[in-house]
C-alpha positions as CSV (number, residue, x, y, z in Angstrom):
1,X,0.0,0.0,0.0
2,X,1.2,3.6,-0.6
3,X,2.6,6.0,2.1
4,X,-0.8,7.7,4.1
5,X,-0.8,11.6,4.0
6,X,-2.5,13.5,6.7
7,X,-3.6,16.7,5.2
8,X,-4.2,19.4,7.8
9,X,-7.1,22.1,7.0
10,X,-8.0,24.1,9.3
11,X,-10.8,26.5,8.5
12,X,-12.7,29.2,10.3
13,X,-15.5,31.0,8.4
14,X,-14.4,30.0,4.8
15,X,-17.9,29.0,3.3
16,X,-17.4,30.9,-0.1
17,X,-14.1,28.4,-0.9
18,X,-14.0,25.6,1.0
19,X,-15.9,23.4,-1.1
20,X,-13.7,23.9,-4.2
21,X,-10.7,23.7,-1.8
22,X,-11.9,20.0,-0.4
23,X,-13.0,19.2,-3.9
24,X,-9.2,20.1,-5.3
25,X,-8.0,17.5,-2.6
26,X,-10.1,14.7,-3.6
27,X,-9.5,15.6,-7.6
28,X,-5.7,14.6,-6.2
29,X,-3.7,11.7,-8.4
30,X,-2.9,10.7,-4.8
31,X,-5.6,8.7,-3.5
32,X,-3.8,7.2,0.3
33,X,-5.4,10.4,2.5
34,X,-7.0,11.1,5.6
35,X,-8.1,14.7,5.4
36,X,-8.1,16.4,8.7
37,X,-10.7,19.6,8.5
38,X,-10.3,21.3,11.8
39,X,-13.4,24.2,12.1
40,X,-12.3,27.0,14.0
41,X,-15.7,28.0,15.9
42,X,-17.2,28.8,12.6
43,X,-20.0,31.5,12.4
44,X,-20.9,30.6,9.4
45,X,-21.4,27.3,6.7
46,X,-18.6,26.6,7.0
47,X,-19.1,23.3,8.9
48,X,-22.2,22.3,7.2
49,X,-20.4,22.6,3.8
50,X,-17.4,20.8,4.9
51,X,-19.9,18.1,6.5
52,X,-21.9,17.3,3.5
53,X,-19.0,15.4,2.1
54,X,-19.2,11.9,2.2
55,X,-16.1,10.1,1.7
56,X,-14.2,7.7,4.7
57,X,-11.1,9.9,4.3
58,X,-12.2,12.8,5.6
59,X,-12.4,13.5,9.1
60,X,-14.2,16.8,11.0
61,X,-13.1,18.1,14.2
62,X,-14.7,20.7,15.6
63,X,-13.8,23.4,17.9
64,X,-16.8,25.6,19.8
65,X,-15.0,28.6,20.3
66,X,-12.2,30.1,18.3
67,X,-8.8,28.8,19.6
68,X,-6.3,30.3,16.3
69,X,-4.7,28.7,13.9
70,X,-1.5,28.0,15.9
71,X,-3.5,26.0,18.6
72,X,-5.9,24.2,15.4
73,X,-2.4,23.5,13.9
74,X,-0.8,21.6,16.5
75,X,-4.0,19.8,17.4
76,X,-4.1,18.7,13.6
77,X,0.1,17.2,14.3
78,X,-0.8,15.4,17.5
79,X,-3.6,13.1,15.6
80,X,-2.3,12.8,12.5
81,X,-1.6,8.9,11.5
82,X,0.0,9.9,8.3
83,X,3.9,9.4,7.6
84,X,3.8,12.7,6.0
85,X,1.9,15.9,7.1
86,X,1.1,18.0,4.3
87,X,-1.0,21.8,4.8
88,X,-3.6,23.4,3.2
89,X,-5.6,26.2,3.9
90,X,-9.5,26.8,3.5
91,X,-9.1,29.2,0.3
92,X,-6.5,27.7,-1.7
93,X,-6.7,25.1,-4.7
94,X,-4.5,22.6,-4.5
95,X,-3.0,21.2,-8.7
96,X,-4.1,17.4,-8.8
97,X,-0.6,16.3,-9.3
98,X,0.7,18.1,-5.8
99,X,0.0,15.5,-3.5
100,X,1.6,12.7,-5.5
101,X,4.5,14.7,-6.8
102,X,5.5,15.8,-2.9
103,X,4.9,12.1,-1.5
104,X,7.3,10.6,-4.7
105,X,10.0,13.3,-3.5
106,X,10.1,13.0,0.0
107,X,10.2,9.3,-0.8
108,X,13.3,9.3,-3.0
109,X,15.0,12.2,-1.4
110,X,15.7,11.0,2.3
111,X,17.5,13.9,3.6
112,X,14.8,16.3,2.7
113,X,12.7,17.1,5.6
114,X,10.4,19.3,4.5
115,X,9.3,20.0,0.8
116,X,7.3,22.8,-0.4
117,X,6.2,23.6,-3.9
118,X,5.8,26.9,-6.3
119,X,2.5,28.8,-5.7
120,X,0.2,30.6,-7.7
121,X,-1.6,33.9,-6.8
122,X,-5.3,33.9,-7.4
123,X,-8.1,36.0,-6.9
124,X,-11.4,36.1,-5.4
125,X,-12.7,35.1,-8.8
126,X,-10.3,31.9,-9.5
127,X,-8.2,34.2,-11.6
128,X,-4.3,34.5,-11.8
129,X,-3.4,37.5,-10.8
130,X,0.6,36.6,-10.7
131,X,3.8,34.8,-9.3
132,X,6.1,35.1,-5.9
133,X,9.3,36.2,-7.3
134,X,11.2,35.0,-4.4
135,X,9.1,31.9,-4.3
136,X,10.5,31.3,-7.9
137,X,13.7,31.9,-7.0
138,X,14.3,29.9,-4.0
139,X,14.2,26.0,-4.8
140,X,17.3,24.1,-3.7
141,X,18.0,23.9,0.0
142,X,21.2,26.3,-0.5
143,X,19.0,28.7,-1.9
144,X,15.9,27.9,0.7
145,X,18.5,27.9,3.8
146,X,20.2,31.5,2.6
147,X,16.9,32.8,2.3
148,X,15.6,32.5,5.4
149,X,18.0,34.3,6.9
150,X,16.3,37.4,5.5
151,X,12.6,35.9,4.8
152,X,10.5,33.8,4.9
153,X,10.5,32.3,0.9
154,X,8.0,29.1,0.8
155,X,4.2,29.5,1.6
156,X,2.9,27.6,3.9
157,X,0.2,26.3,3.1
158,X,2.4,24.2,-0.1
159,X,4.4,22.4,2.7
160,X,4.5,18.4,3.4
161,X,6.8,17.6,6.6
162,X,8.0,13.7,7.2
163,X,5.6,13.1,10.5
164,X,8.7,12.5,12.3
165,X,10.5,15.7,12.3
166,X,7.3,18.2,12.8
167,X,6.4,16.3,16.1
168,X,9.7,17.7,17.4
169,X,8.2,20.8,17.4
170,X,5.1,22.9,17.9
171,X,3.8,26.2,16.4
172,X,4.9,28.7,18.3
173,X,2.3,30.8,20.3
174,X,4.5,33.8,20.3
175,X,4.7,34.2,17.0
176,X,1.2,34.3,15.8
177,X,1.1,35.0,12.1
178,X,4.7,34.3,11.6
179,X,4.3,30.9,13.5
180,X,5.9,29.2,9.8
181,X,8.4,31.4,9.4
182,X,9.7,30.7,13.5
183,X,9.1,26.8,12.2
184,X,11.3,26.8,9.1
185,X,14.0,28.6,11.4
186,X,14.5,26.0,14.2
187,X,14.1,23.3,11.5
188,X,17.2,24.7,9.6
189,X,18.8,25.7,12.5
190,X,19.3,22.1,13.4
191,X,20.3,20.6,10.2
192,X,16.9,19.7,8.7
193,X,16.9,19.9,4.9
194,X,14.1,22.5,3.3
195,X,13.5,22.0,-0.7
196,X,10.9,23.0,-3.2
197,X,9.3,21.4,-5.9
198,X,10.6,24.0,-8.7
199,X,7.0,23.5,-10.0
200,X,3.3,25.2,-9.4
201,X,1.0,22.8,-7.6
202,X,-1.0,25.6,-5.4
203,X,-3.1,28.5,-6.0
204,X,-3.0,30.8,-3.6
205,X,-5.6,32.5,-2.6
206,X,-5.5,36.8,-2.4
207,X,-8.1,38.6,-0.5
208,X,-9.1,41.3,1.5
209,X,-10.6,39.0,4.4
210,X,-7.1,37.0,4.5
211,X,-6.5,37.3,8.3
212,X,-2.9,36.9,8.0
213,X,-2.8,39.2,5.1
214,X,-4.8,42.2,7.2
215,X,-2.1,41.9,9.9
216,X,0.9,42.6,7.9
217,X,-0.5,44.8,5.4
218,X,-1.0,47.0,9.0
219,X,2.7,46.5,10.6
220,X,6.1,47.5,9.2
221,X,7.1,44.4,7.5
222,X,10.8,45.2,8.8
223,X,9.9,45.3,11.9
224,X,7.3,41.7,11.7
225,X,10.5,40.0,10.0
226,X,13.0,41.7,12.9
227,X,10.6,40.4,15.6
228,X,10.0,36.9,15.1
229,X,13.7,36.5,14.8
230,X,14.4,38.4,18.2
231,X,11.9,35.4,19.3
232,X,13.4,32.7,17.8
233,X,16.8,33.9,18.9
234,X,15.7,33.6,23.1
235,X,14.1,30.3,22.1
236,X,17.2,29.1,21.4
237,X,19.5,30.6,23.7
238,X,16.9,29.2,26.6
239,X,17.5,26.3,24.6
240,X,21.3,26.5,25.2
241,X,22.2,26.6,21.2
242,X,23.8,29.4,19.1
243,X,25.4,28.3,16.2
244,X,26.5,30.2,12.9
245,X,23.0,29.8,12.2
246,X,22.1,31.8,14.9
247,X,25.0,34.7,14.5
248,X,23.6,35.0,10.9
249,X,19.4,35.5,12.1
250,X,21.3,38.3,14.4
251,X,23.1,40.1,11.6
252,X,20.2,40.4,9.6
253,X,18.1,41.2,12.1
254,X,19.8,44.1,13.4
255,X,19.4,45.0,9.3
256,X,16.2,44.6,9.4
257,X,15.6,46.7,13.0
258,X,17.5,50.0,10.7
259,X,15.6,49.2,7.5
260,X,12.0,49.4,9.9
261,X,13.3,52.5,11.6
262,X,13.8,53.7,8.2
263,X,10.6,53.3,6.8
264,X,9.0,54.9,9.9
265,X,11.5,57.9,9.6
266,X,10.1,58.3,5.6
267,X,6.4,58.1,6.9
268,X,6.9,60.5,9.5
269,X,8.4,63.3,7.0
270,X,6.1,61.8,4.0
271,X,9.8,61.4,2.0
């Protein structure tokens, strides 16, 4: 029998996509699934959408009240039977061939711990609306691990994790809506492989109700980058490690701290 996924969605008031979203996982070429839909405390729906599927791989948790998506997320990792964890969120369209094609590399590619693919950017309408430059440009794990010292460069919902290596760690809750990018750091940090599929299985969802979207189109994004690495960096000094890894996530973050002030210093004056 093939390798079982377990496919984390966590949703919270996505009635307008969900359905095509479940339907573009059960279109997969990859057919050895459980689906984990996790509802949020929907107010709307959602729930009844997502429970008028009929199919054994699909299973519904949900929560009464609104926990966030950090909480949902590690819920999703402690009952997960799969070998591989792969993400998906409750807007976005996964290709038919991304399941299989992630599963086949993790498969023949044992040092890679985590691999992402290439996203598409679509619109409220199902339209593409463009690419991620840095997404295209980051696909080998040199290029992946010298990136993230600046950035975060794969999106998170493309991601499929061996089981084995998330369960080492949890979402951080002090790093709400950069909870990935704090991932992706301790995973490299301790020698864990990052690649991409140099290919476009997802479409990626764009719109105005995006949570995470709405909170950094309101912060300095020099200053959200600059943080979560000043968060990461006590993690792991409390956890007694600083590497060259960790020299680096300082260097750039003190960049990153000027760059912020910067950009505050033009709003101010309007330059």
């Amino acid at each position: 029998m093939s390798t079982l996924v377990s496919i984390i969605l966590p949703v919270y008031n996505c009635e307008k996509y969900i359905r095509k979203t479940i339907d573009s996982v059960f279109n997969q070429t990859y057919s050895n699934f459980e689906l984990l839909v996790i509802d949020d405390g929907s107010t709307d729906t959602t729930l009844k959408i997502v429970q008028s599927f009929i199919d054994n791989r699909i299973q519904v948790i949900q929560f009464e009240k609104n926990k966030g998506l950090i909480e949902v997320l590690n819920h999703g990792i402690k009952i997960a039977k799969g070998k591989y964890i792969a993400r998906l969120d409750g807007d976005d369209i996964c290709l038919p061939k991304r399941i299989e094609k992630q599963v086949d590399w993790l498969e023949k590619n044992q040092k890679s711990g985590v691999v992402a693919t290439q996203i598409i950017f679509i619109n409220e309408d199902d339209e593409t609306i463009g690419n991620w430059q840095l997404d295209m440009q980051t696909n080998t794990a040199k290029e992946i691990r010298k990136a993230m010292l600046w950035e975060c460069c794969i999106a998170h919902p493309s991601v499929m994790i061996r089981a084995e290596i998330i369960r080492q760690y949890q979402y951080s809750s002090l790093q709400k809506h950069t909870e990935d990018f704090d991932l992706w750091l301790q995973i490299l940090s301790d020698g864990y492989c990052i690649e991409k599929i140099p290919e476009q299985l997802l479409q990626y969802r764009v719109h105005t109700q995006s949570v995470t979207g709405s909170f950094h189109r309101k912060k300095n994004p020099f200053f959200t980058v600059a943080n979560t690495k000043r968060k990461f960096l006590i993690h792991q000094i409390q956890k007694k490690k600083f590497t060259s890894f960790e020299l680096a996530i300082v260097c750039t973050m003190i960049h990153d701290m000027l760059m912020g002030i910067g950009k505050e210093i033009k709003k101010i004056f309007k330059l």
